[in-house]
Each structure stands twice: as structure tokens, then as C-alpha cells.
C-alpha positions in Angstrom: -14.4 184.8 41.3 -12.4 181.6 41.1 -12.4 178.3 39.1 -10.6 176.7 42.3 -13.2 175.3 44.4 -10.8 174.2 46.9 -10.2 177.5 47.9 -13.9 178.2 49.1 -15.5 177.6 52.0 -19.4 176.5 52.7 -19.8 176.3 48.8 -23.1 175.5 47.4 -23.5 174.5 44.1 -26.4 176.0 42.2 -25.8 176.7 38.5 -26.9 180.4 38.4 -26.2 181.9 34.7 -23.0 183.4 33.6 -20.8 186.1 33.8 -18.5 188.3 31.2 -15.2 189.6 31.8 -13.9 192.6 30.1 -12.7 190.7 27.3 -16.2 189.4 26.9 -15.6 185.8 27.6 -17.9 184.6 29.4 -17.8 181.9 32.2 -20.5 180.0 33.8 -21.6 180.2 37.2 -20.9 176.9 39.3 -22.0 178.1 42.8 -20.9 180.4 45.4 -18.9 180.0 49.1 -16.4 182.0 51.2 -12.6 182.4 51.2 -11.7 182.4 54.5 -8.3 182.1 56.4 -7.6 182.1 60.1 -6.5 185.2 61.0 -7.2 187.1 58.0 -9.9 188.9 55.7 -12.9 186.4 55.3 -14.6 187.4 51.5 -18.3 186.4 51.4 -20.3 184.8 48.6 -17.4 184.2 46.2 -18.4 182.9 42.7 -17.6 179.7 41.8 -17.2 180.2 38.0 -16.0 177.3 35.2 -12.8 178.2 33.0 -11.5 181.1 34.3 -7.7 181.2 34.5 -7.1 183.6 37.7 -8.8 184.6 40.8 -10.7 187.7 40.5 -11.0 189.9 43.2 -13.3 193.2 42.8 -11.8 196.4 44.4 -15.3 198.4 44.5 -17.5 195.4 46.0 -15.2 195.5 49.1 -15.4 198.8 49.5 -19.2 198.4 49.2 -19.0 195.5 51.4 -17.2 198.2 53.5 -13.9 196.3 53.6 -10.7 198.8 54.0 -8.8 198.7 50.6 -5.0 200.2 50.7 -3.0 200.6 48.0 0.3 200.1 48.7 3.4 200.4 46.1 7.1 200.6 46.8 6.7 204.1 46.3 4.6 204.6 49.2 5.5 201.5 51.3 8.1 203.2 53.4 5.0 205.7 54.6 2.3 203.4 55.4 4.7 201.5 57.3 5.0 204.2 59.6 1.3 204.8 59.8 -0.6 202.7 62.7 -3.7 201.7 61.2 
């Protein structure tokens, strides 16, 4: 979800309810379009939602999307940088 429209890609704009955050504000839904970059990850049917103050980006629907998450922390940074992916 974002409230920066000029991040998306083929947006259409079709009021379509609201959603809540885990703090129970809720936002309402402007339209939807892609993020998409040259070279990179493109994220599909991104909600274009009023008032929020960051990007949201859900984990578990890219995984369902079947999108490769990795976690990567200093911690572990020096091993995945040896792994070829």
C-alpha cells in the first residue's frame, strides 16, 4: 500500500472501501497499479490508499504471490553473500 501515486504504474482509480492498519486507523482505498522498476521485482495490484504515512509492503502476500522473501541482517549478511542464489 502507498499514498504516493507517483510511485505506481497502470493505476486505475476506483474508490473501493477502506482498509485498517494494526493500529486501527483506517485509510481509504483510492485505486490500485504496479510498482515496477527496470531490472528489478515488479509488485502487482498495489493499493493506492489516502493518508497513510509509509509504504506498506506485506511479507506473506509475496510469498503467496510466490515471490522469494530473504531476510537478511548483518548477522547473517556475510553467509548469504557466499550463497549463489
Amino acid at each position: 500500500m502507498t499514498a504516493d501515486a507517483s510511485q505506481l504504474t497502470n493505476l486505475k482509480l476506483r474508490p473501493a472501501g477502506y482498509v485498517t492498519c494494526g493500529d486501527n486507523n483506517r485509510g481509504r482505498i483510492l485505486g490500485v497499479g504496479d510498482i515496477e522498476e527496470i531490472d528489478k521485482v515488479i509488485i502487482k495490484d498495489v493499493l493506492l490508499v489516502e493518508g497513510l504515512k509509509h509504504s506498506l509492503l506485506s511479507i506473506s502476500q509475496l510469498c503467496d504471490k510466490g515471490k522469494l522473501v530473504l531476510n537478511i541482517t548483518s548477522q547473517h549478511q556475510e553467509l548469504h553473500s557466499r550463497m549463489e542464489l
